[in-house]
N, C-alpha and C positions, 0 to 999 in steps of 0.2 A: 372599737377597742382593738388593741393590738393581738393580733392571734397566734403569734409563735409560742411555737414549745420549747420548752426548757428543761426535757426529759419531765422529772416529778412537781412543774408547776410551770405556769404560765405567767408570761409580763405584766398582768393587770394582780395577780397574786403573787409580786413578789414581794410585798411582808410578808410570807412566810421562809423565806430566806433570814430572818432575822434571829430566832433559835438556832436555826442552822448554825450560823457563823460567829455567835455568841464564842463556844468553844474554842474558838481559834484565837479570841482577845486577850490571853495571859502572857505576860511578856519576860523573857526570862533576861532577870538582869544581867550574867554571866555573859550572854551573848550580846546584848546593848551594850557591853563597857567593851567588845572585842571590835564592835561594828563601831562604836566612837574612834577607839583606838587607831584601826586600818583606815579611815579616813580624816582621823586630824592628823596624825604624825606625816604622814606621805604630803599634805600638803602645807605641812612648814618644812619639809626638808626640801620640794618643790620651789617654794617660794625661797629660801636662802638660794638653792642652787643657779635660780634665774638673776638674784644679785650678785653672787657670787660670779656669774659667767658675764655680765654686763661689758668688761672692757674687750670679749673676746669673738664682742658681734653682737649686736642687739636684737636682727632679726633671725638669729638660730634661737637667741633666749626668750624670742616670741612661741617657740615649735612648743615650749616647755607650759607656755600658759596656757594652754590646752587640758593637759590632764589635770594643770593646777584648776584651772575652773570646773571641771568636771567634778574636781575635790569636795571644791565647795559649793557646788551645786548638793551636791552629797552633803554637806555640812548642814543647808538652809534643810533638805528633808529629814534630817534627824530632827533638825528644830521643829520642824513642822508635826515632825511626831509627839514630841513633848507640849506642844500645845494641843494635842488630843489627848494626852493623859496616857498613850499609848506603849510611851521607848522603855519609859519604868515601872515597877510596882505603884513607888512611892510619888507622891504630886511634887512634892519638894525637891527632888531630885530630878524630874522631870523639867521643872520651872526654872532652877537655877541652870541647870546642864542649855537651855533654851537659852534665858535670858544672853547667857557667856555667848555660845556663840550668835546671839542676835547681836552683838557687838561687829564680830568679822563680816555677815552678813549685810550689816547697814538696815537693821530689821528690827523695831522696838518691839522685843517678844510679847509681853501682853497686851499690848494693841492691839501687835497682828492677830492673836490668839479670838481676842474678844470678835475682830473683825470675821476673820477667818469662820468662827462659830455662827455669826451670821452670814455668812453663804452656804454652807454647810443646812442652814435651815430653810433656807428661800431659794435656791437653786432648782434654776427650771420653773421660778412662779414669776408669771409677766407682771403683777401687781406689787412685786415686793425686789425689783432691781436695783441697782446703786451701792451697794456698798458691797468689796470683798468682791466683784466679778470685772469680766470687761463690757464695757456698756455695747448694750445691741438693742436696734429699733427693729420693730415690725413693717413691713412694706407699709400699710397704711399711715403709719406714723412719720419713716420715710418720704413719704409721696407730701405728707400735709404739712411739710419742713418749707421755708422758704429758698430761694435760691444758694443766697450765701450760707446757710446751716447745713443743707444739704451738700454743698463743696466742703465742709468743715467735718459732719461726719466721714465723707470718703479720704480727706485727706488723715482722721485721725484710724479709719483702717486700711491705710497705705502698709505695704510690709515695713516699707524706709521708719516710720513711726511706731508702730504696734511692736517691731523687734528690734529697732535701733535706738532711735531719739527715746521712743517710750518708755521705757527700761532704765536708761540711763536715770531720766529725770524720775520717775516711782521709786530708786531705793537710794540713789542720791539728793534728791531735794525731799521730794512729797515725803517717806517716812520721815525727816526730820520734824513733821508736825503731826501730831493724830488726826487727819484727815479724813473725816468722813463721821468721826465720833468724837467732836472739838464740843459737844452738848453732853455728853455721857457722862459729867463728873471729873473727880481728880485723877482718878486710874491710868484713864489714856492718857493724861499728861505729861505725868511722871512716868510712865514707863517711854514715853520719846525722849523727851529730858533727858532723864536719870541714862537712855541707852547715848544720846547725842554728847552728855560729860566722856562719859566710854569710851565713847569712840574719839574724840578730839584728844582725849588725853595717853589713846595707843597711839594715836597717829603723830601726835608729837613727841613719842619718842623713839620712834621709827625716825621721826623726820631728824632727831637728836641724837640717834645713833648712824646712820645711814647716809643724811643729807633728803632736803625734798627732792631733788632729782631722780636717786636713784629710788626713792619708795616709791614716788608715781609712775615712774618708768614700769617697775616692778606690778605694782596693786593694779594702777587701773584701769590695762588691758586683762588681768584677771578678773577684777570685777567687772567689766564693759561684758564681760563674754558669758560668763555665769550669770550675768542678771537677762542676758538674749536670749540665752538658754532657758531660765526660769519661766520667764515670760513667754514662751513657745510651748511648754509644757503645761503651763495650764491655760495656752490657749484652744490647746486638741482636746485637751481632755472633754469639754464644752463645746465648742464651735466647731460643728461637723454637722452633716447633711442631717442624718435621721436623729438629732440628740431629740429632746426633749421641752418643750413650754408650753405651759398653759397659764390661763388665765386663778383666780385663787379657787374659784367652784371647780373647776377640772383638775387642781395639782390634789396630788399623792408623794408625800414622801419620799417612799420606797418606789416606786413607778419613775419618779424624777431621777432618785439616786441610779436606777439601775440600768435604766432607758436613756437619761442627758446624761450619763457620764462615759467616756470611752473605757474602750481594753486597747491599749495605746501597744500593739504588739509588738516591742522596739529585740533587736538583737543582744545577746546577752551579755556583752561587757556594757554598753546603753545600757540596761538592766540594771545593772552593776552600778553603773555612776548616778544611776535617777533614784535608786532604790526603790524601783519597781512601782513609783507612782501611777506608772502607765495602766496599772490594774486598778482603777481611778472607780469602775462600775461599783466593785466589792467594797472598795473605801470608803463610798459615799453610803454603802449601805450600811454598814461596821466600822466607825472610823476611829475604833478603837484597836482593832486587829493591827498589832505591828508591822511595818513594811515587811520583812524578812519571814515574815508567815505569810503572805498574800500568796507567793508563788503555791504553798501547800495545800491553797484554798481549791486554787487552779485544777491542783493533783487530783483532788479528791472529788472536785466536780465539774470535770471538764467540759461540763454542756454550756458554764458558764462561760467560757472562752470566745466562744462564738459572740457574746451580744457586743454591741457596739464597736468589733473588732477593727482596729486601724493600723494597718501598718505604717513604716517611712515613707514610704512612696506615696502610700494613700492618702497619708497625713499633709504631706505637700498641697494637694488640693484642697484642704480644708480653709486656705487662706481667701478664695474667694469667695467663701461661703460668709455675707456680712449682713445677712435681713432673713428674717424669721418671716418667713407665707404663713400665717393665720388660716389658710384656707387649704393647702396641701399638707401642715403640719411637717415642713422641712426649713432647713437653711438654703437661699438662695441666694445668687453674685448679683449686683448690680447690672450687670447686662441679661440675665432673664428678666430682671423688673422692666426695663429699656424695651425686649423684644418680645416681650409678652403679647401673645394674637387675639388681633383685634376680631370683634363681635361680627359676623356674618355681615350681617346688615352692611355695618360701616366698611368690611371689606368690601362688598361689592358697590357702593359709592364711590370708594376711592379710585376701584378699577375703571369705573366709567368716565372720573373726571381725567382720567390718565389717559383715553382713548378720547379726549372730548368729545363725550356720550352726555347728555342731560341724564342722568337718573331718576327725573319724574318722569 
């Protein structure tokens, strides 16, 4: 077991962090319609301005889809709060306030929601992968792969794919269908449907007031960029050296939430535009606690800071991290699996056929 301290409790006792952080879950609506506010408005005023400047240089009006996707990077975790029940008092308010912007997003809200809830409950359990996470095999699972599956996982944790190609096709093609819970009844249907009417019927008339030129010019280098961003965000959160998996006999809840999830320690305008996802440990324990009170969590229990802490730079590294050791209980790169040392014995066989030595 794991034996750090945590000042008044240890990692194997962290459900009792649970009381704890209860207190911290009331969300004051005044300050959610302030944090809606500073983050929608700035980026439709973003977004006309990069239409606006179009005839006057297209690649200065790329400088501008930057903060505009940083926007809505900010926009998808407000959504993401309202599918935790957490931005509002009220579910309803929550659900619509979601749903709306699951439309700019390209994010059928109660799909994601229902999805999202399952990871949220199987995260960090080897027996319960696939839905809501990104797929990761175990070395042994790796190694029993054939050739060509094995060049198919490394090419699908390529950076060029995991943050480019991958991205694109997850919230432009794959959301247009409920993938992953196309068995779950009508819900997930309709909420891809009902969001895909949405969005075809802004988007033509955008395309009827605007022209399609200048709105794809406009949208989707913001969206290309905010969904790279997304998808990079919750790949640190998870996929780092010491996270967290076990099999379904060894998972613990609270142990997975606090242990597999990072403190993504990013600079504070980052902060700012992620809305402090990066405090990702606490979330997974309390994923009721607002973003905008995570930082107060921090405050009051700064022993907390330290577990799973990653900064930018640290966080860089974590992309070679793509196969879970069974046996070290870490994430390892593909070339430890490659250079991993060989057993005594067969060393010293090898050496002797090297020196044409018989070794009997």
């Amino acid at each position: 077991m794991h034996e750090r301290s945590l000042n008044f409790l240890t990692i194997p006792d962290s459900h009792k962090l649970a009381p704890v952080l209860a207190r911290y879950r009331e969300p004051s609506n005044i300050r959610s319609v302030l944090e809606l506010a500073v983050t929608a408005v700035p980026f439709a005023l973003l977004w006309v301005l990069i239409w606006a400047g179009l005839d006057a240089g297209y690649w200065i009006c790329l400088l501008f889809a930057v903060p505009a996707a940083g926007f809505l990077v900010r926009l998808f975790m407000i959504q993401h709060d309202c599918g935790h029940g957490s931005f509002f008092r009220h579910r309803l308010a929550n659900d619509w306030v979601g749903r709306v912007i699951g439309v700019l997003t390209l994010t059928p809200y109660d799909f994601w929601r229902r999805a999202h809830a399952l990871h949220h409950a199987s995260s960090g359990n080897l027996d319960r992968r696939g839905i809501g996470d990104i797929d990761m095999l175990t070395v042994d699972e790796f190694l029993a792969l054939s050739r060509a599956r094995r060049l198919l996982y490394r090419l699908y944790r390529h950076p060029i794919v995991m943050f480019g190609i991958g991205p694109a096709y997850l919230f432009i093609l794959r959301h247009r269908l409920p993938m992953g819970l196309m068995r779950s009844g009508w819900q997930p249907w309709i909420s891809a449907m009902a969001t895909n009417v949405a969005i075809a019927t802004l988007v033509a008339t955008m395309i009827w007031l605007i022209g399609a030129d200048s709105f794809l010019l406009v949208q989707l280098p913001i969206t290309l960029l905010a969904a790279s961003i997304g998808v990079w965000l919750f790949y640190v959160q998870h996929q780092f050296e010491d996270t967290f998996w076990a099999h379904d006999e060894g998972w613990d809840f609270h142990e997975a939430g606090l242990r597999g999830s990072s403190h993504y320690d990013l600079p504070s305008v980052l902060r700012w535009f992620t809305a402090n996802i990066g405090v990702h440990h606490i979330h997974h324990l309390c994923s009721r606690i607002p973003y905008y009170r995570l930082p107060q969590v921090l405050r009051d229990h700064p022993q907390l800071a330290a577990v799973g802490r990653l900064t930018l730079s640290q966080s860089l590294r974590c992309v070679r991290k793509v196969l879970w050791d069974e046996r070290r209980h870490k994430l390892i790169s593909f070339r430890e699996v490659t250079i991993a040392p060989l057993p005594a014995a067969l060393r010293g066989d090898l050496h002797c056929l090297r020196n044409g030595i018989s070794s009997t």
